[in-house]
N, C-alpha and C positions, 0 to 999 in steps of 0.2 A: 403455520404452514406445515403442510406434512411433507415428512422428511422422506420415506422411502423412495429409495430410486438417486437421492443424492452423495448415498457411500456406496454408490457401484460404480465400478473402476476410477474410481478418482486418485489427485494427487496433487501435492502442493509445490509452489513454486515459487521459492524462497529469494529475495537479494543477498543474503550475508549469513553467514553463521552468526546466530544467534535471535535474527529475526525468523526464524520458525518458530520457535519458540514465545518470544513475545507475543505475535499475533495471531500464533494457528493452536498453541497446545490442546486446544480440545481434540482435535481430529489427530494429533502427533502417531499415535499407536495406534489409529483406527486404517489410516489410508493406505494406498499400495505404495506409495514412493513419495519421499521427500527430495524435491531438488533445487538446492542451494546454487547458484549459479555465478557468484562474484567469493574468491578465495585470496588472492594476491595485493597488496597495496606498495607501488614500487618506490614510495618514500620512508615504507616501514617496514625493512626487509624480511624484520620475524615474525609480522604477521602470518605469512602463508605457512610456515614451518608449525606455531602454534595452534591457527584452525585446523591443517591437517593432524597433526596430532589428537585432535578434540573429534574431529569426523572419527576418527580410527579407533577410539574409545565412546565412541558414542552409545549411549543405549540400547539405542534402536536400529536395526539392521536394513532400514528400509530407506538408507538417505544417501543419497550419491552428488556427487557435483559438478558441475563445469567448469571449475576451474578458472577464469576469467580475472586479469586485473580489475580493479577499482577503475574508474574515471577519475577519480579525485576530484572533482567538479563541485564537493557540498555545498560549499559556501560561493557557490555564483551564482544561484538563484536569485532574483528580489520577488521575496516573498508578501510584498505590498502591494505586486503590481505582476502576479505570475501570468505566463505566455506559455500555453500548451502546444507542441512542436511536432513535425508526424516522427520525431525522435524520443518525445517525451515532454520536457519543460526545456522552455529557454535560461541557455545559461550566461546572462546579461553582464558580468561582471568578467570584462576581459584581463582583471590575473588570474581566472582561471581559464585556460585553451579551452576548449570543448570539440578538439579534434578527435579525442578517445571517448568520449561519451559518445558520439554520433557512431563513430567505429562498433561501438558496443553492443549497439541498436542491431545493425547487421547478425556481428558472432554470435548473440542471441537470438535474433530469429534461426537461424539458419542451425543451431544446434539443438533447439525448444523444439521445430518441426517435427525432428526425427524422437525428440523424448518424450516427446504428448502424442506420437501415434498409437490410436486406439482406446485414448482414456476416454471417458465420459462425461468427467465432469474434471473442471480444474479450479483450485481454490489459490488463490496469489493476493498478491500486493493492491489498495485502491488506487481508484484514480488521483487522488491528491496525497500520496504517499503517505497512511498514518500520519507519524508526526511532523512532516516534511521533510522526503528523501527525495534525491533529484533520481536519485538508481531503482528507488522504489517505484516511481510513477513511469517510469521508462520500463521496467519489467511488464506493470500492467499495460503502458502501449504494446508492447512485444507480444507477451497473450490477448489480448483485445484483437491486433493485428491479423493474430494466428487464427485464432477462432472463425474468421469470416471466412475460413476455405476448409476449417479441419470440422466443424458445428457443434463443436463440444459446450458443453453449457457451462459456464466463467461465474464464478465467485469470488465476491473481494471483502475483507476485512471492514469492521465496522470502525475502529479508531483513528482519532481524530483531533488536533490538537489547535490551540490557538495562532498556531505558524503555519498550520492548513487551513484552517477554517473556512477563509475565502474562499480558497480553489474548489474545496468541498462543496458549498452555498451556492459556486457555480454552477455544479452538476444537479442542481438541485432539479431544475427546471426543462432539463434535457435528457431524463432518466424516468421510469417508473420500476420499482425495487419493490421482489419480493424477498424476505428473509426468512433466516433460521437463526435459533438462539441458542447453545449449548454452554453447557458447564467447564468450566475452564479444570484442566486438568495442574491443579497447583502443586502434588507430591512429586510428576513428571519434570513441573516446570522446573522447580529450584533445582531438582538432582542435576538438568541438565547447565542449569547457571552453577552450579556448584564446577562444572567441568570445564566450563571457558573461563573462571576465573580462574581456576587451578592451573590452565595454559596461557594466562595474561593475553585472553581474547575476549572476554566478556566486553561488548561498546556499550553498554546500556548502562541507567542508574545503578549505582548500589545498594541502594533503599527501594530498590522497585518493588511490588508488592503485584499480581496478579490481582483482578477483579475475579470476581466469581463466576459471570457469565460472560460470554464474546458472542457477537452475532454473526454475520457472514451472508451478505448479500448479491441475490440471483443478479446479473450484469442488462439490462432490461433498457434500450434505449428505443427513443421513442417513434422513432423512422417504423410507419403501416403500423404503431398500435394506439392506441385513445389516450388522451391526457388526462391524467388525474389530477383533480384539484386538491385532492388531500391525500394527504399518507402516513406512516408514521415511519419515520427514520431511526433504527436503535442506534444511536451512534457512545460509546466508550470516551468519553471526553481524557485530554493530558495537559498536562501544562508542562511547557516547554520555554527555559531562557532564548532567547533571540535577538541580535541584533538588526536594527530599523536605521534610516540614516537621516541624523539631525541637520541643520541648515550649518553645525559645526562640525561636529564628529560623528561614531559611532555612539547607540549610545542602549542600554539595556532597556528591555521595557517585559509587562504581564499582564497587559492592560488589551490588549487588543482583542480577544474576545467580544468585549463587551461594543467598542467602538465597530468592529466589523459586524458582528450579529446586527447590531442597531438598524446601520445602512444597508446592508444585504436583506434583510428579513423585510425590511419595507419596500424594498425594490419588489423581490416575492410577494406580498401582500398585496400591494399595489396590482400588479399583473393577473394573480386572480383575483381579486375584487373586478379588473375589465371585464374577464372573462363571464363572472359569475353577472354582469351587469348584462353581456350579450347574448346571456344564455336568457335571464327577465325579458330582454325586448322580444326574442324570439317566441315566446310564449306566452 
């Protein structure tokens, strides 16, 4: 795909310190603004104190934030059986409220408005949250949301993990995606993990290791444009622990890749193969 025309005015729009980094360092030093939008978690009081810290020693002079508690919502997803919300993903599992996650949906649109007037192009979070964030996929409703009045053109990360997969395989079929592929900026990346770990805010693995390339795909749904029967999706695969729930307890599992691909890919298959049958009679 050619690139020119998609580093003009853009900007990224980050969930948490530390996910710019994961999913955008290629673009990290290239864009005009980095904004980080969730800083506070009110069950971990030094969090806020040690992301601010880390914003204020940061590298790069071009990230700012909103400020915003957590929902603390993670863990009430079921990710077997997810439900996309006009707030985001439903949060099924009532020990956790989901009164501050719905709230959130608001204080972010309503502050994103005024910080994406005039970009061009915005780069954020996918629709199935990387590796399954419930904050992550609610950011991309927020700019998704925004974008149908502001007409900026929406870019979302290619990573993808076996605790999204589903939701991903979802969107398969209601999307046509164009991409770009760049070089991950790995000297950038660790300096700046070297900075959240030194303020006990790094969330991420400690053996994470950057890929070489990240994709970043144009946001393209299919309402007034032609179906494609084929495509190619770069997707960044992760493997992530997760809990599933047994007819007993909780119970870990790393298998579900393979189990969801199976049944989703055939559902996909199946559907064009209709299609490509209807398109024979016609002809």
């Amino acid at each position: 795909m050619n690139t020119s025309g998609i580093f003009e005015k853009f900007v990224i729009v980050s969930a948490h310190p530390d996910d710019e980094v994961l999913w955008f360092s290629s673009i990290l030093d290239k864009v005009d603004e980095i904004i980080v939008c969730f800083l506070g978690v009110k069950s971990e009081p030094n969090a806020r104190v040690n992301r601010q810290r880390s914003l204020l020693d940061y590298p790069l002079k071009n990230i700012s934030c909103l400020g915003l508690d957590e929902s603390e919502t993670f863990y009430g997803v079921d990710w077997q059986n997810p439900v996309r919300t006009p707030h985001g993903i439903e949060i099924s599992n009532k020990k956790y409220p989901d009164k501050a996650y719905k709230e959130n949906y608001g204080k972010l649109k309503e502050q994103l408005k005024e910080k994406l007037s005039g970009y061009y192009n915005v780069f954020t979070h996918n629709p199935w949250g990387e590796y399954g964030s419930d904050e992550h996929i609610q950011i991309y409703r927020v700019v998704k949301d925004l974008q149908k009045k502001m007409n900026f053109n929406l870019w979302f990360s290619n990573y993808v993990s076996n605790k999204s997969f589903k939701l991903m395989l979802d969107y398969f079929n209601k999307h046509n995606f164009q991409h770009v592929t760049l070089q991950t900026n790995k000297k950038l990346a660790y300096t700046i993990k070297d900075l959240y770990k030194k303020n006990d805010c790094w969330t991420w693995y400690d053996d994470w290791e950057w890929l070489d390339e990240e994709s970043f795909m144009k946001d393209m749904t299919l309402e007034g444009k032609t179906k494609q029967h084929s495509r190619i999706l770069p997707m960044n695969l992760i493997k992530v622990w997760l809990p599933i729930k047994s007819k007993k307890k909780f119970k870990f599992f790393n298998s579900s890749v393979s189990k969801i691909v199976t049944k989703q890919s055939k559902k996909v298959l199946h559907a064009l193969f209709k299609d490509k049958k209807s398109i024979l009679r016609e002809t």
